[in-house]
Structure formats: structure tokens, C-alpha cells
HTML snippet that shows the backbone in 3Dmol.js (N, CA, C, O; Angstrom):
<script src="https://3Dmol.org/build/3Dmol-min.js"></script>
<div id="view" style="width:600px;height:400px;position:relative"></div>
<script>
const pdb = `
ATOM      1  N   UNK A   1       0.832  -1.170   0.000  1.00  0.00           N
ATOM      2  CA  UNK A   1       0.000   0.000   0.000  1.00  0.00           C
ATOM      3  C   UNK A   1       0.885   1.244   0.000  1.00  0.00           C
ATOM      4  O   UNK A   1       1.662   1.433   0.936  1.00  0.00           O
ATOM      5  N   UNK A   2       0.794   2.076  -0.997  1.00  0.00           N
ATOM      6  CA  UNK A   2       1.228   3.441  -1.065  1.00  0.00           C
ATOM      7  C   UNK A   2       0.985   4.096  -0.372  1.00  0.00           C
ATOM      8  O   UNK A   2      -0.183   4.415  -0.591  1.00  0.00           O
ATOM      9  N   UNK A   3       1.561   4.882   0.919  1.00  0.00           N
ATOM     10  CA  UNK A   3       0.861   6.416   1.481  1.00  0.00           C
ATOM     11  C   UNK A   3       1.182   7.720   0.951  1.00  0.00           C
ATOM     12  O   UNK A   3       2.384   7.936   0.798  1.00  0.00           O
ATOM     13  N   UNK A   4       0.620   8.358   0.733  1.00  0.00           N
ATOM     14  CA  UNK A   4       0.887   9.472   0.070  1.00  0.00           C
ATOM     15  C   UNK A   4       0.109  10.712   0.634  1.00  0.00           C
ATOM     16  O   UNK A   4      -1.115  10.833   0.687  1.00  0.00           O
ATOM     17  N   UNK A   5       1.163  11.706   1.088  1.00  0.00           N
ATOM     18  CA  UNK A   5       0.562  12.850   1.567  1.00  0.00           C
ATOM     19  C   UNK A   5       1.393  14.264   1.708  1.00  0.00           C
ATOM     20  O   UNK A   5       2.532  14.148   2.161  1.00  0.00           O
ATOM     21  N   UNK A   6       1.177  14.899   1.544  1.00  0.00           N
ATOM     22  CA  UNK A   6       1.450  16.728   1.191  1.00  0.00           C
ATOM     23  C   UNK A   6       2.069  16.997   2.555  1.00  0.00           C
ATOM     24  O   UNK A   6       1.525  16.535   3.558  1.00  0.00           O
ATOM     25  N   UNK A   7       3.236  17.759   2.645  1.00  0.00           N
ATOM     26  CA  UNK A   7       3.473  18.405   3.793  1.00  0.00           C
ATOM     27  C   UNK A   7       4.451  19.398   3.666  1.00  0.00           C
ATOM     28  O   UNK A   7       5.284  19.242   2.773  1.00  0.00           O
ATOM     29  N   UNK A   8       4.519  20.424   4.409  1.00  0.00           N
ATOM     30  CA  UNK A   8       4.770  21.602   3.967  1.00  0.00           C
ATOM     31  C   UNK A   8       6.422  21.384   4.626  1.00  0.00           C
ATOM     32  O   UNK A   8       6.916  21.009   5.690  1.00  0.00           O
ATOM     33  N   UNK A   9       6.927  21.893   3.215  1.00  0.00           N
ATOM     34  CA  UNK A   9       8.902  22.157   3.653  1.00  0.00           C
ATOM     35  C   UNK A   9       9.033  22.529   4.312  1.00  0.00           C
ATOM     36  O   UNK A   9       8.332  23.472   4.679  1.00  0.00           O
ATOM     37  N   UNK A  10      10.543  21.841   5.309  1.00  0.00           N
ATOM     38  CA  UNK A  10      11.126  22.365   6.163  1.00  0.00           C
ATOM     39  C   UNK A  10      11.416  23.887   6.278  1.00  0.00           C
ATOM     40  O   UNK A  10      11.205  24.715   7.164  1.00  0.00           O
ATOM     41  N   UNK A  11      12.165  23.954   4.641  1.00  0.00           N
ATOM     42  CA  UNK A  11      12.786  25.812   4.339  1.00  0.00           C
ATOM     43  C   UNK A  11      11.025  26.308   4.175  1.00  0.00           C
ATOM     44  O   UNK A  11       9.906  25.931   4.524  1.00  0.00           O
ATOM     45  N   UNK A  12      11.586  27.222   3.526  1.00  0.00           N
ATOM     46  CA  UNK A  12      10.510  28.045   2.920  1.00  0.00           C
ATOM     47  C   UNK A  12      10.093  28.061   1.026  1.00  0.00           C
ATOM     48  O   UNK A  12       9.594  28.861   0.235  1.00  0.00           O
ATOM     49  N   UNK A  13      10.631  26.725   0.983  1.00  0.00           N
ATOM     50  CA  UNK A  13      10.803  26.336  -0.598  1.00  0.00           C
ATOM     51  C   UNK A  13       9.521  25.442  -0.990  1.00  0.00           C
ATOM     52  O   UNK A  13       9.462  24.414  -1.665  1.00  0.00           O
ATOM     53  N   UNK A  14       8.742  26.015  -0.484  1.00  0.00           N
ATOM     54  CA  UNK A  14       7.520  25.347  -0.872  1.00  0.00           C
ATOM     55  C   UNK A  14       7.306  24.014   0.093  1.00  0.00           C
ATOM     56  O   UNK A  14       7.815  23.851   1.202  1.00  0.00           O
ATOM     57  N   UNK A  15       6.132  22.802  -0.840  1.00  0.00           N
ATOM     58  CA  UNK A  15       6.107  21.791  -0.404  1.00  0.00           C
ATOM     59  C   UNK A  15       6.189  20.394  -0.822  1.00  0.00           C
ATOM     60  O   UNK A  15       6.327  20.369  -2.045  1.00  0.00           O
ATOM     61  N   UNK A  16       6.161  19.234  -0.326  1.00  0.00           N
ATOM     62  CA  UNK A  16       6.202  18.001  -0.896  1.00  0.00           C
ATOM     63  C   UNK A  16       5.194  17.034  -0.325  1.00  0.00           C
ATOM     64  O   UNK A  16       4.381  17.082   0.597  1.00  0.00           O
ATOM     65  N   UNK A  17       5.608  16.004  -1.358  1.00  0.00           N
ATOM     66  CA  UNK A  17       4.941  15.091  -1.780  1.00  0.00           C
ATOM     67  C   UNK A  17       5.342  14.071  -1.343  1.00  0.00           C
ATOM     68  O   UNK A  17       6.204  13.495  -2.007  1.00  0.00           O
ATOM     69  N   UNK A  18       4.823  13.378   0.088  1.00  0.00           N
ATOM     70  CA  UNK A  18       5.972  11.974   0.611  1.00  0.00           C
ATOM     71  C   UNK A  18       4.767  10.705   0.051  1.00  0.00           C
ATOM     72  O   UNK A  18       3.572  10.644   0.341  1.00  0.00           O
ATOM     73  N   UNK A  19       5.573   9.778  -0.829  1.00  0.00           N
ATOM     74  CA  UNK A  19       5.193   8.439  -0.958  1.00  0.00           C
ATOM     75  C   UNK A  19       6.345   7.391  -0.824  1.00  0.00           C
ATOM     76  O   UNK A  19       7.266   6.875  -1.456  1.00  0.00           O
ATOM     77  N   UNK A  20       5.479   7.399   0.858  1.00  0.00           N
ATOM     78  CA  UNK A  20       6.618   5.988   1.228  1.00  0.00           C
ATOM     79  C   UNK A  20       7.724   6.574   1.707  1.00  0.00           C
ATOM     80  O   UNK A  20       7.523   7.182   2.758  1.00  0.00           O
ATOM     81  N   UNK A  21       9.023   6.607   1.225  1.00  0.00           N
ATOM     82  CA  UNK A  21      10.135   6.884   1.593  1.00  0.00           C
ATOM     83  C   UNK A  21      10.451   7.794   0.473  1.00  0.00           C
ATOM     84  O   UNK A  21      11.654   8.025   0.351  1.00  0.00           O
ATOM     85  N   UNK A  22       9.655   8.371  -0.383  1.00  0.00           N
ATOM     86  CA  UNK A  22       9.941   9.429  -1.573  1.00  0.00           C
ATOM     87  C   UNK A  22       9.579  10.335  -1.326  1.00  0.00           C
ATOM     88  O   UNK A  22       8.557  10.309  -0.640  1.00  0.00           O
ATOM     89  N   UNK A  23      10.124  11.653  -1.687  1.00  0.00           N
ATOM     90  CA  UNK A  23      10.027  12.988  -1.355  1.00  0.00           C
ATOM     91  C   UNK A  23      10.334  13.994  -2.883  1.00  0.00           C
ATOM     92  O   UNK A  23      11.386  14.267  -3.461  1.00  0.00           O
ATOM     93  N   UNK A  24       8.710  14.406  -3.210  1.00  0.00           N
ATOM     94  CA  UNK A  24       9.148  15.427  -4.511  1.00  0.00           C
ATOM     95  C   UNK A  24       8.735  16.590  -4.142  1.00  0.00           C
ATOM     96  O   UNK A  24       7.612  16.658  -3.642  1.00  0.00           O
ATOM     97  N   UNK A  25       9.323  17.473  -4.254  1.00  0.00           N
ATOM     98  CA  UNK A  25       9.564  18.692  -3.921  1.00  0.00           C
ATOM     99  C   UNK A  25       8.166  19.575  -4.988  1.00  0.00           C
ATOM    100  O   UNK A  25       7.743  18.997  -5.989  1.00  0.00           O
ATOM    101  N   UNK A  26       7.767  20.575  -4.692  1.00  0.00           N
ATOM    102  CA  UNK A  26       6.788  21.450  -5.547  1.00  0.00           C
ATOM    103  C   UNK A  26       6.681  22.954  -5.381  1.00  0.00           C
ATOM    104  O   UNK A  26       6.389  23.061  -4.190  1.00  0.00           O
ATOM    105  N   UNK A  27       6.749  24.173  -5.884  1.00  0.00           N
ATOM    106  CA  UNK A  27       7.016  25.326  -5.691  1.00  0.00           C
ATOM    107  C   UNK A  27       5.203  25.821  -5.071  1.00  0.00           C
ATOM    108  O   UNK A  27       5.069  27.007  -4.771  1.00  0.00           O
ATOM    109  N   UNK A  28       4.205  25.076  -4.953  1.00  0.00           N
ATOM    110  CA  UNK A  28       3.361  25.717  -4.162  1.00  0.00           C
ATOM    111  C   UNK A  28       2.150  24.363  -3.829  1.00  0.00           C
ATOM    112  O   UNK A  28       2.324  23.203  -4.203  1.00  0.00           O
ATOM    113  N   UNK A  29       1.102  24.794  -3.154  1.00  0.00           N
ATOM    114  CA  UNK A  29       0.386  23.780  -2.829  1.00  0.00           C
ATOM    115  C   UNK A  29      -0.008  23.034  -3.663  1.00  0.00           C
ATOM    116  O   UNK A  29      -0.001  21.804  -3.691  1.00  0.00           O
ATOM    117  N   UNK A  30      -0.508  24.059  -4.652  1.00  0.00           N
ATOM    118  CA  UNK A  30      -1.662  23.780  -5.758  1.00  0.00           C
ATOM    119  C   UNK A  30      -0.635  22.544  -6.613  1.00  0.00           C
ATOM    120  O   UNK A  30      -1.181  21.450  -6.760  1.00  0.00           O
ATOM    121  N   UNK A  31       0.077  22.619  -6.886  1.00  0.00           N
ATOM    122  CA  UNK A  31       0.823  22.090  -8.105  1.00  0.00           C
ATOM    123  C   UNK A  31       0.585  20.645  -7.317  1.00  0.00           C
ATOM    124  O   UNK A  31       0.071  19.637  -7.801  1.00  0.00           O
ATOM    125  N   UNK A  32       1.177  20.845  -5.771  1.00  0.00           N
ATOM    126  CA  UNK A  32       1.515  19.376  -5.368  1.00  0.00           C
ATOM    127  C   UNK A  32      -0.195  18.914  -4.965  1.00  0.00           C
ATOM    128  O   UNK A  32      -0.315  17.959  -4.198  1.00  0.00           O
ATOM    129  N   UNK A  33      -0.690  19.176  -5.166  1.00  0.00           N
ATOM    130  CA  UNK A  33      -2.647  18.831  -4.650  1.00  0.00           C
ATOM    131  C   UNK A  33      -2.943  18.058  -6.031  1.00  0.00           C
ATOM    132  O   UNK A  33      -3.621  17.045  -6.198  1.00  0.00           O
ATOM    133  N   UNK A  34      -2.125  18.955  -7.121  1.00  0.00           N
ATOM    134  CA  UNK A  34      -2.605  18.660  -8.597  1.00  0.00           C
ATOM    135  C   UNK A  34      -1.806  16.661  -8.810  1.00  0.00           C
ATOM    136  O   UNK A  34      -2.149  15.517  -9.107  1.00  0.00           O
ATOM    137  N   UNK A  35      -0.664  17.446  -8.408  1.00  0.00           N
ATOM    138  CA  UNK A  35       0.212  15.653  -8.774  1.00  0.00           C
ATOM    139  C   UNK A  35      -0.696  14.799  -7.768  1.00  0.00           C
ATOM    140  O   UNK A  35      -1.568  14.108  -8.294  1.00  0.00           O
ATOM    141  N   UNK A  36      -0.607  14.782  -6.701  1.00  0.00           N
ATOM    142  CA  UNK A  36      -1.121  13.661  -6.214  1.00  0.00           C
ATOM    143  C   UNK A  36      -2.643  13.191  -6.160  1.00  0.00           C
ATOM    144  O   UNK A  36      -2.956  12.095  -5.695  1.00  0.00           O
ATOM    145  N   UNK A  37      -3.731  14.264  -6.761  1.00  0.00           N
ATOM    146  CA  UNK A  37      -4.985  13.926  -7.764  1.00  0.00           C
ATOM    147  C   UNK A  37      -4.519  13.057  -8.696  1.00  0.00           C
ATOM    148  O   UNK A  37      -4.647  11.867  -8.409  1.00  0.00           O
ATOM    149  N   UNK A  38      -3.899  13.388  -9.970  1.00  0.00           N
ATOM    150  CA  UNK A  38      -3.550  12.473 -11.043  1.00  0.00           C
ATOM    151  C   UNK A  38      -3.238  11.449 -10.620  1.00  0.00           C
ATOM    152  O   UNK A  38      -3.788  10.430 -11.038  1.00  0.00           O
ATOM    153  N   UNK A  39      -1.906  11.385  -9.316  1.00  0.00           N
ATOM    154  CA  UNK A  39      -0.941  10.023  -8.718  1.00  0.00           C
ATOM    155  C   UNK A  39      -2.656   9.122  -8.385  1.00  0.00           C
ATOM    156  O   UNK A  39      -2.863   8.049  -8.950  1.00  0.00           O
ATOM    157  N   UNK A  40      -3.110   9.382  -7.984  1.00  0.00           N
ATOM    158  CA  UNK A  40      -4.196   8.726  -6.986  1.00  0.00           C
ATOM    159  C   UNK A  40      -5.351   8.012  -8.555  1.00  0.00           C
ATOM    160  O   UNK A  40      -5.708   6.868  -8.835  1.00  0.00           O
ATOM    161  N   UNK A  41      -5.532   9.003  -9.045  1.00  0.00           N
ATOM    162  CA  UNK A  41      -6.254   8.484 -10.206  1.00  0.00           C
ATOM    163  C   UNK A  41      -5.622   7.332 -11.305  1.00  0.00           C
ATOM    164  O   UNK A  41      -6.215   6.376 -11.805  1.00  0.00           O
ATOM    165  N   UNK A  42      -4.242   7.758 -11.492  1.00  0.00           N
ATOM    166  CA  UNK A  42      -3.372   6.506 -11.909  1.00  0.00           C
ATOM    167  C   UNK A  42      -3.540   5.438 -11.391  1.00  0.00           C
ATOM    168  O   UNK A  42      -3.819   4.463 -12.089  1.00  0.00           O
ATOM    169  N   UNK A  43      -3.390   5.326  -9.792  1.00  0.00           N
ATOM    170  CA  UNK A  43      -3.081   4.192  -9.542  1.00  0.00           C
ATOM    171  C   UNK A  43      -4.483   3.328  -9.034  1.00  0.00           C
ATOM    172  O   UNK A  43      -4.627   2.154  -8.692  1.00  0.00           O
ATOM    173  N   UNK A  44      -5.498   4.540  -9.157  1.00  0.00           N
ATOM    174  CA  UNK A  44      -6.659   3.671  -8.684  1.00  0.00           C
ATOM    175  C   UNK A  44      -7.840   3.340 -10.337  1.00  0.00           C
ATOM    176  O   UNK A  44      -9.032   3.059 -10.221  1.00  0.00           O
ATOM    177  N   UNK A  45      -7.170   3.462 -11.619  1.00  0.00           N
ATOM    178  CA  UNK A  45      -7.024   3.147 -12.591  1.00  0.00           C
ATOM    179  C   UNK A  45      -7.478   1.194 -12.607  1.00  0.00           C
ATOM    180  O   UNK A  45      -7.062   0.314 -11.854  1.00  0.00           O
ATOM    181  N   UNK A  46      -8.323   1.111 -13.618  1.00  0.00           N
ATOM    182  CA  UNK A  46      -8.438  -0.107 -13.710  1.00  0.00           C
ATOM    183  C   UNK A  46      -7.080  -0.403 -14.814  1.00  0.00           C
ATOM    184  O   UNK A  46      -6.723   0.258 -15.789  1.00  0.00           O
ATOM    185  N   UNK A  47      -6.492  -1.694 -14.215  1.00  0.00           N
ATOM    186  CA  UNK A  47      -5.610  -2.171 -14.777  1.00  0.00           C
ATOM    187  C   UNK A  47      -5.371  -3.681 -15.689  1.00  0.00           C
ATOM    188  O   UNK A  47      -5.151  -4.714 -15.057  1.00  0.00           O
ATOM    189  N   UNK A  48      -5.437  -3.695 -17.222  1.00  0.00           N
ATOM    190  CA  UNK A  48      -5.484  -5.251 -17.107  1.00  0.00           C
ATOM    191  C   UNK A  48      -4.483  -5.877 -17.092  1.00  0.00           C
ATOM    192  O   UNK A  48      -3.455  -5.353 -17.521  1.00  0.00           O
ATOM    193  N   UNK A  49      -4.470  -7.430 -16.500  1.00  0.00           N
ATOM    194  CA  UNK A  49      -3.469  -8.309 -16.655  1.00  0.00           C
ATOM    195  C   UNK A  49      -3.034  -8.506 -17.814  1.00  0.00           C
ATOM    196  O   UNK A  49      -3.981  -9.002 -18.424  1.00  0.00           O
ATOM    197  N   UNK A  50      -2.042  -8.405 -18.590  1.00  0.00           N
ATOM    198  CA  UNK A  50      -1.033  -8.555 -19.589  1.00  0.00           C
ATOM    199  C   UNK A  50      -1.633 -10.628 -19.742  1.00  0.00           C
ATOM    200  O   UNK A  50      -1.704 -11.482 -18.858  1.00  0.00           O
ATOM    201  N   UNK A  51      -1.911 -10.704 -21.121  1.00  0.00           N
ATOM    202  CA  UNK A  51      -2.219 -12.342 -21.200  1.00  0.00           C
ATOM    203  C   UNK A  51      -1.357 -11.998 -22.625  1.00  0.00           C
ATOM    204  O   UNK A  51      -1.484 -10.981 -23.308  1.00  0.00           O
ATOM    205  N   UNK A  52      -0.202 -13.449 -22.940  1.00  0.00           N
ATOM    206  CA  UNK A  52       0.472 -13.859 -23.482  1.00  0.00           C
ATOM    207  C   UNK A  52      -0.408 -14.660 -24.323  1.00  0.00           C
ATOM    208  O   UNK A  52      -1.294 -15.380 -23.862  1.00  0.00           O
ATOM    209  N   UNK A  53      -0.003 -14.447 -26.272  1.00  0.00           N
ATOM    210  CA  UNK A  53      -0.827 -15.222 -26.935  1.00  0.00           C
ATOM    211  C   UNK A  53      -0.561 -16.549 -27.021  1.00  0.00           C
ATOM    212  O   UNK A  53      -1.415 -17.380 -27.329  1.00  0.00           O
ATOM    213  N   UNK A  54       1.087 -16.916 -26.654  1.00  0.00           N
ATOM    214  CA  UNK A  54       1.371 -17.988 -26.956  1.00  0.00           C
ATOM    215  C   UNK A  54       1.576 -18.655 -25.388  1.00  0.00           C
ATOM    216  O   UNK A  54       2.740 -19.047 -25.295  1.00  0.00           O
ATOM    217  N   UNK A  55       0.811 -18.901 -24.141  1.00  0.00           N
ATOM    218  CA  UNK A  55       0.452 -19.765 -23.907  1.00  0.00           C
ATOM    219  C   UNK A  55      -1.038 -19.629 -23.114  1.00  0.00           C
ATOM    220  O   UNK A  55      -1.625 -18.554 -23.232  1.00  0.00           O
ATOM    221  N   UNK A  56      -1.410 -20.275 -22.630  1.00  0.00           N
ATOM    222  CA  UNK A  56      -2.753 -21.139 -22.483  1.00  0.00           C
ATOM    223  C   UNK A  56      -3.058 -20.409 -20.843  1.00  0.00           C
ATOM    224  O   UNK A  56      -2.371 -20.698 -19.863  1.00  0.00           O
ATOM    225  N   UNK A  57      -4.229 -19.424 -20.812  1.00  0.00           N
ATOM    226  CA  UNK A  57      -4.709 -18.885 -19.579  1.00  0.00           C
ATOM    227  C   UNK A  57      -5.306 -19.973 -19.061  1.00  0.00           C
ATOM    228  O   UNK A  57      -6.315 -20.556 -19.459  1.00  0.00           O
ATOM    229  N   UNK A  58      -4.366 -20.280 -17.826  1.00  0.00           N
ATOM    230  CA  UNK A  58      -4.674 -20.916 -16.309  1.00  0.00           C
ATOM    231  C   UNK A  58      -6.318 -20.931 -16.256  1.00  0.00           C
ATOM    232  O   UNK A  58      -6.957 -19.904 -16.484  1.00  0.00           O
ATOM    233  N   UNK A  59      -6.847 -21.983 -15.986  1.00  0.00           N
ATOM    234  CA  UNK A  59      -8.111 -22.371 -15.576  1.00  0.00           C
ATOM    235  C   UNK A  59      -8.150 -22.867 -13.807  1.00  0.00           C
ATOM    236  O   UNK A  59      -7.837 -23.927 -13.264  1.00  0.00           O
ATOM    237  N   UNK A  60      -8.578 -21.818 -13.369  1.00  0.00           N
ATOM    238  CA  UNK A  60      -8.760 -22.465 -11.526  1.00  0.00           C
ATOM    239  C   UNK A  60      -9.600 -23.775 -11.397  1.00  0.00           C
ATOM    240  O   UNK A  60     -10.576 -24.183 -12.026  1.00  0.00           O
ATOM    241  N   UNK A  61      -8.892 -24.279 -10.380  1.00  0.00           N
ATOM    242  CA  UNK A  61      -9.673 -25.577  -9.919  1.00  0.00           C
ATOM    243  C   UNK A  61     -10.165 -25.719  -9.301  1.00  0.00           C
ATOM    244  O   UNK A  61     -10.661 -26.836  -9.151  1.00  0.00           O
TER     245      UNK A  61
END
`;
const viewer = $3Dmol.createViewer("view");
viewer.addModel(pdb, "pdb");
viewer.setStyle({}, {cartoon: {color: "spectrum"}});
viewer.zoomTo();
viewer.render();
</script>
């Protein structure tokens, strides 16, 4: 599970964006409110499983 949340810089250089152990830097709120809308919509994105033509999708038992 990703956490992801906004918190305002130490300096006075604006704020960031911590996911997890990552830290992106942003020159004002708005910008970083904006990335982590999109981040959140990405990842809560329906995703499909990648199926290979050349072999045979697994049937559960």
C-alpha cells in the first residue's frame, strides 16, 4: 500500500509530496494537490493483466 501525503517544507521552498520513503519537492500547494490527484487516479485506474498469446490462460480448480 502506497501512502501518500502533502506536507509543507522544512525551508521556505515550498512543499512536498511523501510516498513511502519518496520525497518530490513542488514550488506551491496547488501544483503538489494537482500531482497527487492524477498520482491517486493513476493508480486507482483499472488495470489489465497482460495475457500472453502464446500460452494457455490458467483455468482455476
Amino acid at each position: 500500500m502506497v501512502l501518500i501525503s502533502i506536507e509543507e517544507a522544512d525551508t521556505n521552498a515550498g512543499w512536498l509530496v511523501v510516498m513511502n520513503v519518496w520525497r518530490v519537492r513542488f514550488r506551491s500547494y496547488a501544483e503538489a494537490d494537482a500531482f497527487v490527484k492524477r498520482l491517486k487516479d493513476r493508480i486507482n485506474a483499472p488495470h489489465p493483466l497482460p495475457i500472453s498469446l502464446n500460452r494457455p490462460v490458467a483455468k482455476p480448480s
